[in-house]
Structure formats: structure tokens, C-alpha cells
PLY file of the C-alpha trace (Angstrom):
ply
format ascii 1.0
element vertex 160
property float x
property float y
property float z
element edge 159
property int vertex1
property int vertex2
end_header
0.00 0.00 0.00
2.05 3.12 -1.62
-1.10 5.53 -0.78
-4.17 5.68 2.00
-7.52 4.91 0.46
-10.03 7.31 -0.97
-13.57 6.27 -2.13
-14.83 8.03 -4.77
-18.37 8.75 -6.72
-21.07 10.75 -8.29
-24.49 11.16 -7.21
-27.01 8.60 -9.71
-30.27 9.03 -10.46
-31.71 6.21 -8.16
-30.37 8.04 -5.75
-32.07 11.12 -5.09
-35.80 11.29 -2.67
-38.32 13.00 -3.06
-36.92 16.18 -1.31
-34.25 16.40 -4.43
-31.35 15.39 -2.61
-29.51 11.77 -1.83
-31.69 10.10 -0.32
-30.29 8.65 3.74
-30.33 5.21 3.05
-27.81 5.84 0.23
-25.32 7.09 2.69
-25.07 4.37 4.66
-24.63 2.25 1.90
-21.79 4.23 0.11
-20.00 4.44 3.16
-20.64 0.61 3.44
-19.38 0.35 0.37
-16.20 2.68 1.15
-15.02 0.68 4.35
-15.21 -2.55 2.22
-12.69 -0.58 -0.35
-10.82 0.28 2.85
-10.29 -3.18 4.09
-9.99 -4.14 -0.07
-7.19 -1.80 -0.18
-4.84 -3.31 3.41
-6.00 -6.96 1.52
-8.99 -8.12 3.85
-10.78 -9.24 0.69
-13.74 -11.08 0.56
-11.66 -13.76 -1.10
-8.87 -13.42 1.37
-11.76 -13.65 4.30
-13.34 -16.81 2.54
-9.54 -18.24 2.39
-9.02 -17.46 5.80
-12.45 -18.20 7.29
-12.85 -14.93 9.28
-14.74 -11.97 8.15
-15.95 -8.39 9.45
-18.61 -7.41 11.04
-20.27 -3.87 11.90
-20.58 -3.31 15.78
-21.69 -0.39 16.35
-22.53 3.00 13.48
-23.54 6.39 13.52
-24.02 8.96 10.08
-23.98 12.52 10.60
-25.51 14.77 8.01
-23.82 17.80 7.58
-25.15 19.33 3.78
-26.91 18.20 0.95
-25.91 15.81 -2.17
-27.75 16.57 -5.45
-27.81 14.82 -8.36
-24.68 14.07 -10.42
-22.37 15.79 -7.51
-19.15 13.87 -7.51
-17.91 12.91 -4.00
-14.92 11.32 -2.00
-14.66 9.79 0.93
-11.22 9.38 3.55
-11.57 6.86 6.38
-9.28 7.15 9.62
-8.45 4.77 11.90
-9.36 5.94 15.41
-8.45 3.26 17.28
-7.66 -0.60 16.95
-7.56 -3.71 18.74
-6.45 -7.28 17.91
-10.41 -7.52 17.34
-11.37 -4.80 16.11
-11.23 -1.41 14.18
-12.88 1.74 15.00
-13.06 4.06 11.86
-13.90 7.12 10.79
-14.79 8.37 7.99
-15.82 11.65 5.80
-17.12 12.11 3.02
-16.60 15.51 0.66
-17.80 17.57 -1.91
-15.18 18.68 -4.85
-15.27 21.88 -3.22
-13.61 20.01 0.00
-16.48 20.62 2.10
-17.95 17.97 5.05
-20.89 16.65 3.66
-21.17 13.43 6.32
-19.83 11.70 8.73
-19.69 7.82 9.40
-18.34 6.23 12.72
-18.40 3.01 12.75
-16.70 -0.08 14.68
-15.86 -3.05 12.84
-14.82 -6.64 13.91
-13.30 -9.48 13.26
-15.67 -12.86 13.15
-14.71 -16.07 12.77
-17.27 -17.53 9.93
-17.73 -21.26 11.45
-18.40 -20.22 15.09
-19.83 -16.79 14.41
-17.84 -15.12 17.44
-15.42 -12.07 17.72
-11.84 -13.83 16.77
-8.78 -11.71 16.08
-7.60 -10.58 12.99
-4.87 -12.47 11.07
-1.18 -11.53 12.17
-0.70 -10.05 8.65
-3.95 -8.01 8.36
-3.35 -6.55 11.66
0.53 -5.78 10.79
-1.50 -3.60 7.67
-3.86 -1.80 10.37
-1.14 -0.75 12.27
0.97 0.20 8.99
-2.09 2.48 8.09
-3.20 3.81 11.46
0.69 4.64 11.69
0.60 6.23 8.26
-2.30 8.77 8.30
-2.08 12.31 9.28
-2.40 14.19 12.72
-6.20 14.05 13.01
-8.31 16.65 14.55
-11.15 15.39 16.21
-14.38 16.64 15.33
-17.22 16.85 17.64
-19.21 14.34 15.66
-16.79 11.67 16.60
-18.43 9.92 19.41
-21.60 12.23 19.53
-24.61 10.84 21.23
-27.63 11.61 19.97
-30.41 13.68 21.55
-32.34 16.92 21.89
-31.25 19.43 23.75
-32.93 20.66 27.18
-33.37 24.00 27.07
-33.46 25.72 30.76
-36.49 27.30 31.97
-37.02 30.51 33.84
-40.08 29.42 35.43
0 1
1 2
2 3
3 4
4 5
5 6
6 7
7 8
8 9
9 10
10 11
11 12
12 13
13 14
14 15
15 16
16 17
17 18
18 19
19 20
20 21
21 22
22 23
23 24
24 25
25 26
26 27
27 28
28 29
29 30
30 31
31 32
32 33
33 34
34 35
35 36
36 37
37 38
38 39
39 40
40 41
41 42
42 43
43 44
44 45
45 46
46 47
47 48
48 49
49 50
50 51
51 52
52 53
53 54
54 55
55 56
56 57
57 58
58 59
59 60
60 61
61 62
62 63
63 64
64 65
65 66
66 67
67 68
68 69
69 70
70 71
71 72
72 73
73 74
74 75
75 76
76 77
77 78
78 79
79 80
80 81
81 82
82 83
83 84
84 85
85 86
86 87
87 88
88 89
89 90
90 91
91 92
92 93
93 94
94 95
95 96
96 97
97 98
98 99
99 100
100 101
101 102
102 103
103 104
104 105
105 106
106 107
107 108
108 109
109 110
110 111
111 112
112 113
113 114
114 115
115 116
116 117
117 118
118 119
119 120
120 121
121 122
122 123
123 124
124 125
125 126
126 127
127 128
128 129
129 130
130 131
131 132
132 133
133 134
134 135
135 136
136 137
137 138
138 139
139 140
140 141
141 142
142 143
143 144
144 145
145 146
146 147
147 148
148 149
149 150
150 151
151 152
152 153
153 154
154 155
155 156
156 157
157 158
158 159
């Protein structure tokens, strides 16, 4: 691995709901689909995970929508690796408009299952050896608020 990954896209018709944007459900697959490039790109393939009998699992995932995607809007996404375990990765990722603006967020933990028992196991020595290669790799990150956020509505004080 020479480079860290980047997904990258444009907005299809199919896409878009019926308030003109991308619709939600689209997000979470793209970014789906961009932390299976991710693990494509340190060689967790799905053929290396059938060869190897393990496989990965989400634990745990939160989107946060920060603007709009219209149609035909080309996107990218950069995962980082937050934190990692012999089980399991905690990623994550943002996705941007050419204009290098947040559009969303996706946090998202990811483990390691075996595929005959169907438990956590830990990754293979050399998969791990390429998490810690690219968590090692990335840039200083600054973390933004939405990383961790829990979700809920504000209380706002009374003066009665």
C-alpha cells in the first residue's frame, strides 16, 4: 500500500428522494461500500476472508448529516483509523464535496468474526501488521465533535 484509500463517486439518479437530494439510506450504503474498499485496499478481501475463514462485522454505526448531495455531484470519501484492537477497528470516515467541504460523517466499529463459530476472533497476524501500517501512516487528526456524539435533543433551561 504506496497511498491511504479514498472512495470516490457521483451522485445517480436512483439516488435522489423526493426532497431532491440523496436520499439517507444511500449514505449508509456508500459508506458501506467505502469501508469494504478500505479493508480491499490493506488486503482483507472477501476472497482473502473466505480463504481465511474470518470476516468483518459492523458493531456499532452512527451517520452525521452535515449538507446536501444533489444529483450528479461527484464525492470522496477518507476513512481514519481511530483506534484498533487485535479484534477490532474503530473508523472514521468523511465524506466531501469537490469543493472540500464535510458533507457526512460515518463512525463506525468493525470486527473481526470467525465464519464457522460466528464469534469475535482476532484478525490475522498479517492483516493486523496492515492496520497498524495504516493507522501509523495517516495524518495528525483533529477530532471533530461528531466523533463519538450521542444523539439527543437538547434541554433548554427554563425561567419558570
Amino acid at each position: 500500500m504506496t497511498e491511504l484509500y479514498i472512495y470516490k463517486n457521483t451522485v445517480e439518479p436512483s439516488w435522489i428522494d423526493h426532497n431532491n437530494h440523496m436520499h439517507d439510506a444511500q449514505y449508509y450504503s456508500i459508506f458501506s461500500d467505502a469501508v469494504v474498499g478500505f479493508f480491499d485496499s490493506i488486503d482483507f478481501t472477501v476472497s482473502y476472508r473466505q480463504n481465511q475463514a474470518v470476516t468483518i462485522f459492523s458493531v456499532e454505526a452512527h451517520i452525521s448529516f452535515l449538507k446536501e448531495l444533489l444529483l450528479d455531484e461527484t464525492f470522496y470519501i477518507k476513512p481514519y483509523i481511530y483506534d484498533y484492537d487485535q479484534k477490532r477497528v474503530h473508523l472514521f470516515l468523511t465524506m466531501y464535496n469537490l469543493q472540500n467541504e464535510r458533507i457526512a460523517t460515518y463512525e463506525v466499529i468493525m470486527m473481526c468474526v470467525d465464519n464457522q463459530t460466528r464469534r469475535s476472533t482476532t484478525f490475522p497476524k498479517a492483516i493486523y501488521e496492515k492496520i497498524k501500517n495504516y493507522f501509523d501512516k495517516q495524518q495528525p487528526f483533529e477530532i471533530p465533535k461528531q466523533l463519538g456524539h450521542v444523539i439527543g435533543i437538547p434541554k433548554i433551561k427554563s425561567n419558570t
